[in-house]
C-alpha positions in Angstrom: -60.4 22.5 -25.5 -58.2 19.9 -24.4 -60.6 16.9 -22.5 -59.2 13.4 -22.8 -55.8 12.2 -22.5 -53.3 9.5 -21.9 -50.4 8.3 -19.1 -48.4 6.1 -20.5 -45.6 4.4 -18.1 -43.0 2.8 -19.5 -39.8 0.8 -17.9 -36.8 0.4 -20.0 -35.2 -2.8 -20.1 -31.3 -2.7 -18.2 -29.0 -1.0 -20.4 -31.6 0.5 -22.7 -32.1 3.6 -21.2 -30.4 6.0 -22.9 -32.0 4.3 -26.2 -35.4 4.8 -24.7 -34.7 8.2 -24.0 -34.0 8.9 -27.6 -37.2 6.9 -28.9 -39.1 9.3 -27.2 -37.7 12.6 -28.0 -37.7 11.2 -31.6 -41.9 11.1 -30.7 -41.9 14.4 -30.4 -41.7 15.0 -34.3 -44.0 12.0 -34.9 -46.7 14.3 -31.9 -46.4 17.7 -34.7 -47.5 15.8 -37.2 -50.7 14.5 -35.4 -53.3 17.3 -35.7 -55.3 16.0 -33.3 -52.6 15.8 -30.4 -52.7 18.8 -28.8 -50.2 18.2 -26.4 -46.9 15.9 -25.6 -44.8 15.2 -23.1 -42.2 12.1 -22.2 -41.0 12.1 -18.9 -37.8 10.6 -16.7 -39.6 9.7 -13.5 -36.6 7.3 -12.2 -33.6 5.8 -14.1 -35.6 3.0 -15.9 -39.0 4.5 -15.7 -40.7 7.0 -18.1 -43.7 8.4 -19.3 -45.6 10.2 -21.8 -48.7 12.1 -21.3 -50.8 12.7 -24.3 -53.6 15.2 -24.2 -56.9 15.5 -27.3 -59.8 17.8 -27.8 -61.7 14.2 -28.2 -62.0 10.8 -28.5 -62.1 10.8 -32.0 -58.3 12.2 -31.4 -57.1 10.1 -28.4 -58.1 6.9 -30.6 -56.6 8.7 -33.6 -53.4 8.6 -31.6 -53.9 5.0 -30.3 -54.1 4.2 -33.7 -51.1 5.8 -35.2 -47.2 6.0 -35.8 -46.0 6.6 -32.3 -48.2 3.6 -31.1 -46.7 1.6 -34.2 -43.2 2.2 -33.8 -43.7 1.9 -29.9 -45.0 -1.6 -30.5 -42.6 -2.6 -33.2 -39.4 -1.6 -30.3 -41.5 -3.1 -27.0 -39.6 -6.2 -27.5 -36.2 -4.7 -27.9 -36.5 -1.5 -25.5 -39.3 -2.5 -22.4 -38.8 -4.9 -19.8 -42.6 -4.8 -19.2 -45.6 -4.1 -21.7 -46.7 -0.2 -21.2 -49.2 0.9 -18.9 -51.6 2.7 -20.4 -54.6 4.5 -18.7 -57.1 6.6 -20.5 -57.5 9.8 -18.3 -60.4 12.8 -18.2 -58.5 15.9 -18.4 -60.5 17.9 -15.5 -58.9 21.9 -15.8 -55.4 22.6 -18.2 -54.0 25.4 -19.2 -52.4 26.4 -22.4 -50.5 28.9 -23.6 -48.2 29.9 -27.2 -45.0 27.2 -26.2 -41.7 26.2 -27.7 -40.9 22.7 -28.0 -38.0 21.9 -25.8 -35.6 18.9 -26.1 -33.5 18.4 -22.8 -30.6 17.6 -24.8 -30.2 20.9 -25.4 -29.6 22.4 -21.9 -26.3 24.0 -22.0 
């Protein structure tokens, strides 16, 4: 049962978009190999602004997360991709729904 979660919002520094973009598909691989992260999503909300929403049975697994190689190599490319340090908000997941799901990378769309 999915319980706890994160919002992270990140804003890409001019001309690092597309580069940001890329970093956080390239999460998506780094998310599979987290047991404990049930789900993942990054976002486009405006041209420099994006987000990831992270979702864990527990807080065992949300600080598992915190803790591990996405937040390592997000921190190690802050300087060089952000224009602002991420905002990060621990969130109580109230309902969700889940079902079987394939993982989907935009860059596919035909």
């Amino acid at each position: 049962m999915v319980t706890v979660g994160l919002w992270v919002r990140l804003e890409a520094k001019p001309g690092r978009e597309e580069e940001l973009g890329a970093f956080l598909r390239a999460g998506a691989a780094l998310a599979e190999a987290e047991p404990e992260t049930l789900l993942f999503f990054a976002v486009r909300l405006a041209p420099r602004t994006f987000g990831i929403f992270d979702a864990f049975a527990n807080e065992a697994g949300r600080n598992a997360h915190l803790t591990g190689r996405i937040a390592a190599a997000l921190g190690a490319n802050a300087g060089r991709l952000l224009a602002a340090a991420p905002s990060i908000e621990r969130v109580d997941v109230l309902a969700a729904k889940l079902s079987a799901y394939e993982t989907y990378d935009a860059s596919f769309r035909g």
